[in-house]
PDB file with SEQRES, HELIX, SHEET and CRYST1 records, atoms N, CA, C and O in Angstrom:
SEQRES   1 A   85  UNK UNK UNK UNK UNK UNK UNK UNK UNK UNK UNK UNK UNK          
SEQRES   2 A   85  UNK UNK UNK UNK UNK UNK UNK UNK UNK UNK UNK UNK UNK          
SEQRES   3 A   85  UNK UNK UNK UNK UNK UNK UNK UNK UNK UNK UNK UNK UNK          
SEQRES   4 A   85  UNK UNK UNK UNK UNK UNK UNK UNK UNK UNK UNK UNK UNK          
SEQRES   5 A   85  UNK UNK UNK UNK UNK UNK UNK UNK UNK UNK UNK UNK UNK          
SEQRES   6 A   85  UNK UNK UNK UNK UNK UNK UNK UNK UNK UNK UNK UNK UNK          
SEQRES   7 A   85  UNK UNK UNK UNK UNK UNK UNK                                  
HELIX    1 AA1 UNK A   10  UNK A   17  1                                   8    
HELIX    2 AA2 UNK A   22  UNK A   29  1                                   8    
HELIX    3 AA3 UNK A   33  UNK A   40  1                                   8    
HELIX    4 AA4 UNK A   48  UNK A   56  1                                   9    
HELIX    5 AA5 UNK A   74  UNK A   76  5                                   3    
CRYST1    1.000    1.000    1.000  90.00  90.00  90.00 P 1           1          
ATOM      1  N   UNK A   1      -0.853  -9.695   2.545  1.00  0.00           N  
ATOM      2  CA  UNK A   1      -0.643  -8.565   1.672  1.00  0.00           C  
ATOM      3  C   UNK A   1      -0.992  -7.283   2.414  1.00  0.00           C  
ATOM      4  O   UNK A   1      -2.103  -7.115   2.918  1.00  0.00           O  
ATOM      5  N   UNK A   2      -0.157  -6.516   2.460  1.00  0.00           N  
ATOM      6  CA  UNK A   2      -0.339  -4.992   2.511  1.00  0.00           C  
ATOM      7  C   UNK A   2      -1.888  -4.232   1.944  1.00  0.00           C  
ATOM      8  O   UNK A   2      -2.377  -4.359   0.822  1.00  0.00           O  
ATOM      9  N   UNK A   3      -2.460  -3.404   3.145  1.00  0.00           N  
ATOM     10  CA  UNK A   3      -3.746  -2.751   2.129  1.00  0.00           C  
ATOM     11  C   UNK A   3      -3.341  -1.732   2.127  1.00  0.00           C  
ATOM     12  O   UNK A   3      -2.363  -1.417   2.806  1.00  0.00           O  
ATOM     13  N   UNK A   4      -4.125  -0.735   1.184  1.00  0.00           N  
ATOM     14  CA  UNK A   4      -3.787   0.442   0.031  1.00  0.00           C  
ATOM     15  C   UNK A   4      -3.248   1.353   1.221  1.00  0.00           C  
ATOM     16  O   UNK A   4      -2.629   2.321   0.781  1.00  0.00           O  
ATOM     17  N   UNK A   5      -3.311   1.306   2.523  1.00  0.00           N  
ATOM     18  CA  UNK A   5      -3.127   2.276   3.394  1.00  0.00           C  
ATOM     19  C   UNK A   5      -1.472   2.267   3.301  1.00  0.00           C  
ATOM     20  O   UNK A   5      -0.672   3.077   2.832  1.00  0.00           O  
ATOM     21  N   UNK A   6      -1.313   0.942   3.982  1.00  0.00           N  
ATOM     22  CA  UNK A   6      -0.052   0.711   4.042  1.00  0.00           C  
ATOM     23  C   UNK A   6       0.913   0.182   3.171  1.00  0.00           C  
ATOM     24  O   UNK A   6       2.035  -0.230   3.468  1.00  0.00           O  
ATOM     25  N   UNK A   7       0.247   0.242   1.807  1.00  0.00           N  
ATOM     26  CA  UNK A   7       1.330   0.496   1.046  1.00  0.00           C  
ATOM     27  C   UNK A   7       1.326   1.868   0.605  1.00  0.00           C  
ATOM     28  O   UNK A   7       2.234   2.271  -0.123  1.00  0.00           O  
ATOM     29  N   UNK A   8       0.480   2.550   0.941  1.00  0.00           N  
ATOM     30  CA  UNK A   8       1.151   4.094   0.435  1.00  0.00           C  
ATOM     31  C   UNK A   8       1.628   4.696   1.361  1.00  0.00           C  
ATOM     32  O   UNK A   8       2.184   5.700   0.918  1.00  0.00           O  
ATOM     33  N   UNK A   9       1.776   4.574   3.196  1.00  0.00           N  
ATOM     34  CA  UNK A   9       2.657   5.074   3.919  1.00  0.00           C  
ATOM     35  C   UNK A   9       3.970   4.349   3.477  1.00  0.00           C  
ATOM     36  O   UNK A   9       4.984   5.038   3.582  1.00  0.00           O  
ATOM     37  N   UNK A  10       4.152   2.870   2.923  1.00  0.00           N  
ATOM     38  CA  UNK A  10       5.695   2.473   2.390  1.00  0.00           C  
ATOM     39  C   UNK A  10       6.376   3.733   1.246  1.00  0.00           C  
ATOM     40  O   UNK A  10       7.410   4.401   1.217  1.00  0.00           O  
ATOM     41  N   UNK A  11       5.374   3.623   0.536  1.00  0.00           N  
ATOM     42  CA  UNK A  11       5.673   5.062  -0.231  1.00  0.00           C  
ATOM     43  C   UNK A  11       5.847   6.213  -0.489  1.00  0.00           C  
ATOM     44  O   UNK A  11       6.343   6.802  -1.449  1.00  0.00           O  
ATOM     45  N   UNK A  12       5.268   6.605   0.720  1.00  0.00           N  
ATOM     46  CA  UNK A  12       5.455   8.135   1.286  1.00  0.00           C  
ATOM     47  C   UNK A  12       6.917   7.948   1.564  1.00  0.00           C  
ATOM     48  O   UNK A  12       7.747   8.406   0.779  1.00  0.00           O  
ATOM     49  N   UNK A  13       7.347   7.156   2.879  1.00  0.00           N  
ATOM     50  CA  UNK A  13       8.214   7.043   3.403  1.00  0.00           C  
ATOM     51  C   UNK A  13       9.483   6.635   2.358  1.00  0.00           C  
ATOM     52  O   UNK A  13      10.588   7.034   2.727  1.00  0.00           O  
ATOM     53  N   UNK A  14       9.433   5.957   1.223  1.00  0.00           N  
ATOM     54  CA  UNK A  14      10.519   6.031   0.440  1.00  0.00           C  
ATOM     55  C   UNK A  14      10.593   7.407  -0.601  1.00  0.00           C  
ATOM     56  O   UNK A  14      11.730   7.773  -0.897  1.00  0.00           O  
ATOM     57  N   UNK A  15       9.702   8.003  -1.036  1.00  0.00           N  
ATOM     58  CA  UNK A  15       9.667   9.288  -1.160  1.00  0.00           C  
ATOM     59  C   UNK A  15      10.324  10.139  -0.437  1.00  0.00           C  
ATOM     60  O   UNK A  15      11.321  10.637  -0.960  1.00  0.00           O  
ATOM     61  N   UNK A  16       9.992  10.512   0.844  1.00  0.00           N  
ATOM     62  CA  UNK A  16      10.779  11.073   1.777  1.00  0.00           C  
ATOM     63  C   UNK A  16      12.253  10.559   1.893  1.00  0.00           C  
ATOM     64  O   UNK A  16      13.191  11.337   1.721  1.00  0.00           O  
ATOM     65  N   UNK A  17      12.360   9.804   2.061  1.00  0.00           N  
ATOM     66  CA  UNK A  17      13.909   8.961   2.380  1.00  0.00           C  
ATOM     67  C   UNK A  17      14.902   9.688   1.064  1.00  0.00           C  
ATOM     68  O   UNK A  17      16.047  10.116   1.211  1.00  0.00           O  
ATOM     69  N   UNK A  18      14.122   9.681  -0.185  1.00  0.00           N  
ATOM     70  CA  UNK A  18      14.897   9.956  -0.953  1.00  0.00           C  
ATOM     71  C   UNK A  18      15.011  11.461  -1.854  1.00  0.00           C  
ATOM     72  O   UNK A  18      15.401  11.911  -2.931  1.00  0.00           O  
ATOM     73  N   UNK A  19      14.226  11.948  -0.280  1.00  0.00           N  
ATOM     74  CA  UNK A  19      14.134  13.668  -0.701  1.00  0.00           C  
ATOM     75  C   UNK A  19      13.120  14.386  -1.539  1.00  0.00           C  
ATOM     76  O   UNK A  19      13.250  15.593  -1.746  1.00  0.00           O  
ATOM     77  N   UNK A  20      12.036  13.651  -2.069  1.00  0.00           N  
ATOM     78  CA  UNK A  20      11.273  14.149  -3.046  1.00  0.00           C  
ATOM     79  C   UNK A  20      10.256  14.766  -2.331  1.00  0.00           C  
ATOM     80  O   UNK A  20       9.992  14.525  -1.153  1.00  0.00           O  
ATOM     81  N   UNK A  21       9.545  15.763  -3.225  1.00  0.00           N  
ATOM     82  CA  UNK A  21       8.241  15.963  -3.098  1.00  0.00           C  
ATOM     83  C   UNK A  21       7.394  15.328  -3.772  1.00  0.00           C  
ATOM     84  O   UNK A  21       7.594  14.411  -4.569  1.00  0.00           O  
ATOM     85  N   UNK A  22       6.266  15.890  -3.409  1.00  0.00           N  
ATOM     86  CA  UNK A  22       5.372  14.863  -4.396  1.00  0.00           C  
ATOM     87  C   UNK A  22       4.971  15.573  -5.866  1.00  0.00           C  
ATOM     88  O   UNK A  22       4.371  14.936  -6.732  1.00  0.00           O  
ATOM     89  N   UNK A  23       5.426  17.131  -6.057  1.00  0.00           N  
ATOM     90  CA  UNK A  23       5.156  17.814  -6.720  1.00  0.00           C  
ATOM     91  C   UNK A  23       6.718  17.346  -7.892  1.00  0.00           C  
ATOM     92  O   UNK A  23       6.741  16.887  -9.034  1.00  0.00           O  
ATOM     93  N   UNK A  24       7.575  17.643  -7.158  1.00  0.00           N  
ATOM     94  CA  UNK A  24       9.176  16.661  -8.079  1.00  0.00           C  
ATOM     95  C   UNK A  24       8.537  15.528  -8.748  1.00  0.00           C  
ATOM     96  O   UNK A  24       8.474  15.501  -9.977  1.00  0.00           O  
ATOM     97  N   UNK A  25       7.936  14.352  -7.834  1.00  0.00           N  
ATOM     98  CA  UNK A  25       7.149  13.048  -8.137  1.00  0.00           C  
ATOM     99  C   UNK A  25       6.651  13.443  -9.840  1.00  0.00           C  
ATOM    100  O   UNK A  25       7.137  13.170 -10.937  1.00  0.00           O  
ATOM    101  N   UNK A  26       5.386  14.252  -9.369  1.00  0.00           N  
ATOM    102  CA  UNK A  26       4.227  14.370 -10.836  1.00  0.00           C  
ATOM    103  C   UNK A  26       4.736  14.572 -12.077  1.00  0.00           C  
ATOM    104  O   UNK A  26       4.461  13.968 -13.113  1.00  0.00           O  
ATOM    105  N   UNK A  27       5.963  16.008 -11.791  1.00  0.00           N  
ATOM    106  CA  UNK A  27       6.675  16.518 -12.735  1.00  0.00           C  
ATOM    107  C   UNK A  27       8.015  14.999 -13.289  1.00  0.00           C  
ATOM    108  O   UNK A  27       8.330  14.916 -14.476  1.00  0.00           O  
ATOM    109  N   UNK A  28       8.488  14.195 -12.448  1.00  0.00           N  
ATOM    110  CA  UNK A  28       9.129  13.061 -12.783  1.00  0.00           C  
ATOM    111  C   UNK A  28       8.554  12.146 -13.777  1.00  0.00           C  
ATOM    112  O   UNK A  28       8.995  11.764 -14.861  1.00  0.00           O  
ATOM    113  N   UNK A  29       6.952  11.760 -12.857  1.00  0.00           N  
ATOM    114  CA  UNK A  29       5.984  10.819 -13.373  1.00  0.00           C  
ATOM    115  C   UNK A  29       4.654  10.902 -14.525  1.00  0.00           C  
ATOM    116  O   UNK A  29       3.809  10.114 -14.949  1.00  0.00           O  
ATOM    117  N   UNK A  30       4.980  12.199 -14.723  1.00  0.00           N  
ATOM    118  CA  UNK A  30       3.899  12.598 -15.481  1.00  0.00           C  
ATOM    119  C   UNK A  30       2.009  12.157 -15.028  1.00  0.00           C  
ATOM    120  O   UNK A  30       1.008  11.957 -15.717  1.00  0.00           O  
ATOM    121  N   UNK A  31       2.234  12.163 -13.811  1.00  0.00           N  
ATOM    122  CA  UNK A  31       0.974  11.693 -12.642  1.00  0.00           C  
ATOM    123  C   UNK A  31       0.781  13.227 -12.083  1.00  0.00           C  
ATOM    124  O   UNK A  31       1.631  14.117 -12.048  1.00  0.00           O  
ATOM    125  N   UNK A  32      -0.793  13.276 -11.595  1.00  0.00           N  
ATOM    126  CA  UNK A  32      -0.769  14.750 -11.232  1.00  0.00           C  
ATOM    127  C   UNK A  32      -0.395  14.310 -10.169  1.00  0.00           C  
ATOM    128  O   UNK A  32      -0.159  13.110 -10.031  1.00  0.00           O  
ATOM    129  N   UNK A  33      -0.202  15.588  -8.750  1.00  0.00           N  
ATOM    130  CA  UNK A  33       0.097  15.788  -7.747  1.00  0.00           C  
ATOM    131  C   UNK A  33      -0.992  15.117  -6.726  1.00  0.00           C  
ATOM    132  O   UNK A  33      -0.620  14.709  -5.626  1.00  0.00           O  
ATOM    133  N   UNK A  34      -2.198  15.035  -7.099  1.00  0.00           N  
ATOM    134  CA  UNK A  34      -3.885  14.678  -6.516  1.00  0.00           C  
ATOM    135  C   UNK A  34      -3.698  13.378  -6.195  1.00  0.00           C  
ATOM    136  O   UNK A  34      -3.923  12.787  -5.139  1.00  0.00           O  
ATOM    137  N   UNK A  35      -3.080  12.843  -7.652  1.00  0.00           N  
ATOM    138  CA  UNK A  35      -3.257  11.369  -7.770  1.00  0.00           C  
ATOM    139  C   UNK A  35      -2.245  10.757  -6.588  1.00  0.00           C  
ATOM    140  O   UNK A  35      -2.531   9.907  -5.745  1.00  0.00           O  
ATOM    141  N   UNK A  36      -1.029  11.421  -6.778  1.00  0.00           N  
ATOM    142  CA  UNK A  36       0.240  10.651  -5.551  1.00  0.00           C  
ATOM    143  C   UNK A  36      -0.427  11.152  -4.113  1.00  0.00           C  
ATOM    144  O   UNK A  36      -0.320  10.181  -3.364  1.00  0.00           O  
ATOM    145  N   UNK A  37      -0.946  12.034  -3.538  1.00  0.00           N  
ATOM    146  CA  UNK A  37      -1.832  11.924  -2.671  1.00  0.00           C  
ATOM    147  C   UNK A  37      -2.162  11.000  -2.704  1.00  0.00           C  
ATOM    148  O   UNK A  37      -1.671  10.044  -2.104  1.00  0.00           O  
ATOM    149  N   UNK A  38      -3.004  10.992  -3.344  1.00  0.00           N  
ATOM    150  CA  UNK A  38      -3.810   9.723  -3.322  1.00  0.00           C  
ATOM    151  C   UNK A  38      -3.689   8.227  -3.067  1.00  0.00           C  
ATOM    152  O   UNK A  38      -4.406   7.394  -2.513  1.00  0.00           O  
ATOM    153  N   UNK A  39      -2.216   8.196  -3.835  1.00  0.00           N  
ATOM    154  CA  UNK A  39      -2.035   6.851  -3.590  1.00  0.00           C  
ATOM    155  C   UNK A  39      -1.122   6.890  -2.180  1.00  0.00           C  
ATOM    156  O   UNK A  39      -1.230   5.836  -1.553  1.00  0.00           O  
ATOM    157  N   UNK A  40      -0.541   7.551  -1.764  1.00  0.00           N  
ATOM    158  CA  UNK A  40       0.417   7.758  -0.481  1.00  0.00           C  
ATOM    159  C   UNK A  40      -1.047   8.092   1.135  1.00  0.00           C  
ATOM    160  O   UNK A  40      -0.883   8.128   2.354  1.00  0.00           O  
ATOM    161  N   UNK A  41      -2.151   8.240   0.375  1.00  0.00           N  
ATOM    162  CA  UNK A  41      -3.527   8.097   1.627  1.00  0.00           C  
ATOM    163  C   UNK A  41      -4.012   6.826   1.651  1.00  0.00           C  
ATOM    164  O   UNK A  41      -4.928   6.600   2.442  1.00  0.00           O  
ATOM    165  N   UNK A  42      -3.649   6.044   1.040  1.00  0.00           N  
ATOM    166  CA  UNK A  42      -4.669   4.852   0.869  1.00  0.00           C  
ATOM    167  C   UNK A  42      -6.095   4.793  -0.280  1.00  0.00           C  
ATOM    168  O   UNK A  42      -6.929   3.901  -0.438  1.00  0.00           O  
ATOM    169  N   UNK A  43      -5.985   5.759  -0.768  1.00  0.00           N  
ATOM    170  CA  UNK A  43      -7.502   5.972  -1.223  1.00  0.00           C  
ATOM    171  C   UNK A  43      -7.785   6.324  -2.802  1.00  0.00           C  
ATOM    172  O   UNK A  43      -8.695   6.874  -3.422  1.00  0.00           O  
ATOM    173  N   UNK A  44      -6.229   5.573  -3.198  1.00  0.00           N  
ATOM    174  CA  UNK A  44      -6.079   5.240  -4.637  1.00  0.00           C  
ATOM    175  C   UNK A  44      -7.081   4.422  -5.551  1.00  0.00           C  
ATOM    176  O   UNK A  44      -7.063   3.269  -5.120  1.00  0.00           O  
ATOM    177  N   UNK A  45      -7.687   4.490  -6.305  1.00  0.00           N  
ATOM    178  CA  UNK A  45      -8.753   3.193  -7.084  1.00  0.00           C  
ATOM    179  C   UNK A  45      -8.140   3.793  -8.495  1.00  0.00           C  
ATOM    180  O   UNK A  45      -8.582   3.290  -9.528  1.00  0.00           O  
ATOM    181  N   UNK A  46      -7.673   4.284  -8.546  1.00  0.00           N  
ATOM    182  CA  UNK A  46      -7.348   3.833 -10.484  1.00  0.00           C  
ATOM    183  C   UNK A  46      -6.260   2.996 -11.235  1.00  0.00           C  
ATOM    184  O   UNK A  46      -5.923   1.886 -10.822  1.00  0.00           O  
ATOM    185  N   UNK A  47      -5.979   3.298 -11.824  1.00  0.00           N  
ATOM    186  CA  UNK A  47      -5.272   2.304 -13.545  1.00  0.00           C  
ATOM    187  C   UNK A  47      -4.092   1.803 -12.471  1.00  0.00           C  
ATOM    188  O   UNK A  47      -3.563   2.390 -11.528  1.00  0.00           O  
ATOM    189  N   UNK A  48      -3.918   0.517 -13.003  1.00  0.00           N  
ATOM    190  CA  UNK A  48      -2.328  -0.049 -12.305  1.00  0.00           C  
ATOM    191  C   UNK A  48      -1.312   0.745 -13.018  1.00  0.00           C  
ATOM    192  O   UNK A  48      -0.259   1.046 -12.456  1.00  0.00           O  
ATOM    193  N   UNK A  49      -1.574   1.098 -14.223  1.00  0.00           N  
ATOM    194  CA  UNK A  49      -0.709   1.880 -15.114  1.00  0.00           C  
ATOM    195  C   UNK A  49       0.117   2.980 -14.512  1.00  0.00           C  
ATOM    196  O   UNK A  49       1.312   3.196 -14.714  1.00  0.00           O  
ATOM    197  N   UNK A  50      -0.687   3.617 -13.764  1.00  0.00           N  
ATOM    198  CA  UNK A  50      -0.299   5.265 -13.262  1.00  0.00           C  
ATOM    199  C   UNK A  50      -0.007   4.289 -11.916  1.00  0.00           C  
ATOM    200  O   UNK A  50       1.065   3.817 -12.292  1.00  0.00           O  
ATOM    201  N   UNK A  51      -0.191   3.821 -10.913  1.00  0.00           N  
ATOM    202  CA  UNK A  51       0.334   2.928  -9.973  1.00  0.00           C  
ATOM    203  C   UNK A  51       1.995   2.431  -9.942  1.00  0.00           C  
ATOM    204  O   UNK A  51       2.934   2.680  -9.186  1.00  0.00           O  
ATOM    205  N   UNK A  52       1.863   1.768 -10.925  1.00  0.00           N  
ATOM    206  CA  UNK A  52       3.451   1.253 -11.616  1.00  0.00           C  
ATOM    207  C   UNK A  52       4.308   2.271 -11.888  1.00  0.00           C  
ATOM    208  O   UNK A  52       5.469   2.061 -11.537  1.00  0.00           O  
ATOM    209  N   UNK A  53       4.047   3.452 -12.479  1.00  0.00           N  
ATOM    210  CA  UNK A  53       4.750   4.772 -13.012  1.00  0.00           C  
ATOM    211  C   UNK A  53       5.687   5.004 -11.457  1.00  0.00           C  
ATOM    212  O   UNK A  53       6.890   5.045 -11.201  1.00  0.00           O  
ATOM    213  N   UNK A  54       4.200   5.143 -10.490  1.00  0.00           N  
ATOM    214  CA  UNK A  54       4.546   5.980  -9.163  1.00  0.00           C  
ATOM    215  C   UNK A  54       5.884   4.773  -8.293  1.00  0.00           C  
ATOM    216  O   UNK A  54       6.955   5.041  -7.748  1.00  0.00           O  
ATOM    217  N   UNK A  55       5.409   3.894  -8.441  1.00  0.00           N  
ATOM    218  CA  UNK A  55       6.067   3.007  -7.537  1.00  0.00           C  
ATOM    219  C   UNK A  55       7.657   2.517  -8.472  1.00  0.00           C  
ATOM    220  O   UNK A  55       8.623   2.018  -7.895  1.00  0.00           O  
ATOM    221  N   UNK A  56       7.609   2.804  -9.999  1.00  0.00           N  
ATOM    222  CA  UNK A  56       8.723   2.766 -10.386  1.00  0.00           C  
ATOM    223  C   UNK A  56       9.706   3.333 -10.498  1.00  0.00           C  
ATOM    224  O   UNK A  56      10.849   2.949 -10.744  1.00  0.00           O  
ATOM    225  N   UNK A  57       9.012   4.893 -10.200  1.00  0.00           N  
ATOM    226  CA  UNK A  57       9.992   5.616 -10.172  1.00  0.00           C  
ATOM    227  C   UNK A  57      10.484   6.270  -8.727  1.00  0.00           C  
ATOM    228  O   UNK A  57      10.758   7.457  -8.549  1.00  0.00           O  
ATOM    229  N   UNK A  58      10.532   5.189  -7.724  1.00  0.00           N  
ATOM    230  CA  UNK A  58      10.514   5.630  -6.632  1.00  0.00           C  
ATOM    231  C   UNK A  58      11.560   3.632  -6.208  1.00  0.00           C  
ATOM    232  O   UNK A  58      11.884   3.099  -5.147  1.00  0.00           O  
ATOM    233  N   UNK A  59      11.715   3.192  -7.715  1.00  0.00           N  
ATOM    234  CA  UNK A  59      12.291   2.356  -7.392  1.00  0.00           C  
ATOM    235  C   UNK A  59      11.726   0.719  -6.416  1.00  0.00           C  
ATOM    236  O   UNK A  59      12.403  -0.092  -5.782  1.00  0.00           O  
ATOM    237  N   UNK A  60      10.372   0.777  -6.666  1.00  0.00           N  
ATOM    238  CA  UNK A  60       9.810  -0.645  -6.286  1.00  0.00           C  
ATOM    239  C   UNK A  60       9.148  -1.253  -7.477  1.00  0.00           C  
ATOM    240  O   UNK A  60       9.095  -0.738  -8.594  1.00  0.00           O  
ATOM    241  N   UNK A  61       8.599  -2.522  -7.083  1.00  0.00           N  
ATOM    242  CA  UNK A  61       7.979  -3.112  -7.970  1.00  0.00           C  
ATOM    243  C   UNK A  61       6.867  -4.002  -7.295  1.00  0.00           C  
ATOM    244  O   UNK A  61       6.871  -4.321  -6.105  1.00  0.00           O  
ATOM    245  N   UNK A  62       5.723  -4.430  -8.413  1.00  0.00           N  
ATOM    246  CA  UNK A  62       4.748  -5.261  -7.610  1.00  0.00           C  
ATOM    247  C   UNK A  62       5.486  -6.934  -7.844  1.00  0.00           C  
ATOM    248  O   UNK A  62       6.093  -7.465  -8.774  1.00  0.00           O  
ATOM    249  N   UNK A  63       4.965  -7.466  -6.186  1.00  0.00           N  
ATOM    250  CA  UNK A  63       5.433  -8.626  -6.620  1.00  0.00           C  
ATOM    251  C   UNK A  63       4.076  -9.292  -6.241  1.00  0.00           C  
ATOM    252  O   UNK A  63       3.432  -8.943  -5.252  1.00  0.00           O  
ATOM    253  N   UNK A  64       3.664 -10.337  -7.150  1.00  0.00           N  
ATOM    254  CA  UNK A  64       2.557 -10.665  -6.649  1.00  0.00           C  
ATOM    255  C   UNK A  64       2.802 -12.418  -5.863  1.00  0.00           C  
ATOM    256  O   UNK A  64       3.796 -13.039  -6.238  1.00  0.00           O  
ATOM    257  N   UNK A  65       2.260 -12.801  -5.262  1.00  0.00           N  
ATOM    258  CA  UNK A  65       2.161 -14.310  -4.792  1.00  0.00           C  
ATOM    259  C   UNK A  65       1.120 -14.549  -4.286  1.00  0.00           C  
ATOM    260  O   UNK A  65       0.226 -13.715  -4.146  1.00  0.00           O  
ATOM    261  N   UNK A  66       1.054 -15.941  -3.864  1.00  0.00           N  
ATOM    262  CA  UNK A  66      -0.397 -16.809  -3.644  1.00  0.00           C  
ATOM    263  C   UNK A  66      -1.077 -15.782  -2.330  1.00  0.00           C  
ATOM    264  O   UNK A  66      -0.471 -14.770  -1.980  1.00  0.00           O  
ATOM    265  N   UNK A  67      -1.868 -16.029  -1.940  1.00  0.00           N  
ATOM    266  CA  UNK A  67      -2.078 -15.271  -0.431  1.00  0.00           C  
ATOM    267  C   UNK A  67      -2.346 -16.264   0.354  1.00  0.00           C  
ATOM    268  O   UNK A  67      -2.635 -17.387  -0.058  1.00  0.00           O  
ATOM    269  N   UNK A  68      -2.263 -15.885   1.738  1.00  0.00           N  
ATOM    270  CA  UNK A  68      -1.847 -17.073   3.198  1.00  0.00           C  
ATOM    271  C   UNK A  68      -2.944 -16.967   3.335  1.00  0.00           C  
ATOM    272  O   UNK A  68      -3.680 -15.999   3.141  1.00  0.00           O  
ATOM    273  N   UNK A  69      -3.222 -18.349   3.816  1.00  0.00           N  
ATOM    274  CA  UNK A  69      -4.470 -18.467   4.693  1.00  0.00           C  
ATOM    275  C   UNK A  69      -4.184 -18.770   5.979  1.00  0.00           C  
ATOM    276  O   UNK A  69      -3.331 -19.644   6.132  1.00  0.00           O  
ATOM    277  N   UNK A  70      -4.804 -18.145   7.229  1.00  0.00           N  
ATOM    278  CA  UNK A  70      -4.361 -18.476   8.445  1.00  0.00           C  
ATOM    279  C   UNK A  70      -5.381 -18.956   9.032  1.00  0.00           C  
ATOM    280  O   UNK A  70      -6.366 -18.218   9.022  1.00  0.00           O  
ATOM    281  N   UNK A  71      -5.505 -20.140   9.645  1.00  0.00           N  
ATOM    282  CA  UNK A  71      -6.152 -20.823  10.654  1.00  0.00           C  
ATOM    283  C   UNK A  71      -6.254 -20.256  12.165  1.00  0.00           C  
ATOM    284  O   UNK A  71      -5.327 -19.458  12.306  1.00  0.00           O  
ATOM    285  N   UNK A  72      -6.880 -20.338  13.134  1.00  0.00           N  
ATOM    286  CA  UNK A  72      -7.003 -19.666  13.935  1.00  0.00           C  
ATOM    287  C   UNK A  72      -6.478 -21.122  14.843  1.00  0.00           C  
ATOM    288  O   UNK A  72      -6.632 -22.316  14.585  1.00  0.00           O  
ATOM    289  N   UNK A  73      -5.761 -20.377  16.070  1.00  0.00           N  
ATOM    290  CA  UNK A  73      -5.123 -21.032  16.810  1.00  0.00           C  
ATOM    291  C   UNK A  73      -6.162 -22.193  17.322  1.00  0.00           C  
ATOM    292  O   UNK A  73      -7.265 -21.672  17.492  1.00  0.00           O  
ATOM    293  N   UNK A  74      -6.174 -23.447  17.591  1.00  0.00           N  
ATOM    294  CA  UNK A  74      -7.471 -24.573  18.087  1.00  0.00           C  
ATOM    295  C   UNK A  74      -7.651 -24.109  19.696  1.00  0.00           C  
ATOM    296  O   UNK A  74      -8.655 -24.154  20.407  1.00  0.00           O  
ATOM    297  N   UNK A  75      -6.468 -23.707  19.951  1.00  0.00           N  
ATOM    298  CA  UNK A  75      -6.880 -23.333  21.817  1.00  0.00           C  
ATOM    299  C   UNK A  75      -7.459 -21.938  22.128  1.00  0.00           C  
ATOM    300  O   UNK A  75      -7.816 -21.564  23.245  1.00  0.00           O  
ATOM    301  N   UNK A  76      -7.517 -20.991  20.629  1.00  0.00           N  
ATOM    302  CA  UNK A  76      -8.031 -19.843  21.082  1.00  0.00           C  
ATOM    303  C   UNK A  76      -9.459 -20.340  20.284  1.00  0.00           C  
ATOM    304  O   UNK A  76     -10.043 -19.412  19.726  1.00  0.00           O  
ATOM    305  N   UNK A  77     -10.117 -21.733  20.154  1.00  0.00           N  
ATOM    306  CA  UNK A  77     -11.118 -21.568  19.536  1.00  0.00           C  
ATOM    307  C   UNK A  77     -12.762 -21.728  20.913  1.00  0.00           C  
ATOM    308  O   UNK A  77     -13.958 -21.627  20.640  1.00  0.00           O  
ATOM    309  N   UNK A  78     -12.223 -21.947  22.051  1.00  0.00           N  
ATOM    310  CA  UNK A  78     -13.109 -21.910  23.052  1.00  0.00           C  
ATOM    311  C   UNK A  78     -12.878 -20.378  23.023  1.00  0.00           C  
ATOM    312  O   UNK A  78     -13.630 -19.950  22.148  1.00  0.00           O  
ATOM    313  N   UNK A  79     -12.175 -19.344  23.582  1.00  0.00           N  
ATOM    314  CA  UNK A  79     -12.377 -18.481  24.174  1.00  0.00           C  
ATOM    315  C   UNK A  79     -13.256 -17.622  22.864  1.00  0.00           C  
ATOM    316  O   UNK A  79     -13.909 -16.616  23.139  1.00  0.00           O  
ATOM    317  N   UNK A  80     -13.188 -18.065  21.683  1.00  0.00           N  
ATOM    318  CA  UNK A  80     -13.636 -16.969  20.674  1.00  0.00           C  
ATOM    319  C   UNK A  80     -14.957 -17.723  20.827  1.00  0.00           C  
ATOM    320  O   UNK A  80     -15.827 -16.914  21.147  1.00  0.00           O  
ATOM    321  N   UNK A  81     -15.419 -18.918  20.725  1.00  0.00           N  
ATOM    322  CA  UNK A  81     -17.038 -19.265  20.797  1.00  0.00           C  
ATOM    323  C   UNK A  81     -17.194 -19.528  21.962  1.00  0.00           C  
ATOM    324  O   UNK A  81     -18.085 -20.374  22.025  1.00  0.00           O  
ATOM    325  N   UNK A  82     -16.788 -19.253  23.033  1.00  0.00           N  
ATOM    326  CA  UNK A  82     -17.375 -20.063  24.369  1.00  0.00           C  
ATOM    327  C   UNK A  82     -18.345 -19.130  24.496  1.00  0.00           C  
ATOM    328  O   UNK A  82     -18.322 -18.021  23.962  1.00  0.00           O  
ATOM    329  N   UNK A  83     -19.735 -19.828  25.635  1.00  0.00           N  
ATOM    330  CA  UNK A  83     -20.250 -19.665  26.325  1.00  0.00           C  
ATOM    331  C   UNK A  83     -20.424 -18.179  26.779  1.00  0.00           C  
ATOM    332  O   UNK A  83     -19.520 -17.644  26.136  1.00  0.00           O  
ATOM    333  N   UNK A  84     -20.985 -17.261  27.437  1.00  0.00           N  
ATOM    334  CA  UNK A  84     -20.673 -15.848  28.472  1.00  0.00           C  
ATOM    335  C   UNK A  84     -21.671 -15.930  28.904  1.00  0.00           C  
ATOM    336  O   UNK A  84     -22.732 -15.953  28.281  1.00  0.00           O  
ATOM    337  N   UNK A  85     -21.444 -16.017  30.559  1.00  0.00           N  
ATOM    338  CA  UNK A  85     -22.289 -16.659  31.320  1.00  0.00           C  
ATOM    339  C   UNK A  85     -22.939 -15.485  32.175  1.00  0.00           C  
ATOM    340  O   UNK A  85     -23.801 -15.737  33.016  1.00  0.00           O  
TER     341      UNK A  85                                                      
END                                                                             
């Protein structure tokens, strides 16, 4: 999964793509201007509510699924615990 950083550069960048400001955005979304900052910095923490507004009207949606677990390669498991001599 994407963290808050990089899903709000996805969002900047479809913002941009599709000509907006972020001030067009607020006045669209009824979200202040602070808040889409906000979520386009990474450094969003509020309501999924106002989240969903921003990302819907910019034409995405959340999709949620299980999350991966990744194992670490067995041959990179000497060089990460070996020895340093």
């Amino acid at each position: 999964m994407a963290n808050r950083q990089q899903l709000g550069q996805t969002l900047a960048q479809a913002r941009k793509k599709q000509l907006k400001t972020q001030k067009q955005l607020a006045e669209q979304t009824a979200i202040h201007k602070s808040t889409i900052s906000e979520i386009e910095n990474g450094r969003f923490t509020g309501s999924l509510d106002i989240f969903e507004r921003y990302i819907d009207a910019l034409g995405y949606e959340i999709d949620i699924k299980p999350k991966q677990h990744q194992l670490p390669d067995w041959d990179e498991l000497d060089s990460l615990f070996g020895d340093d001599e």
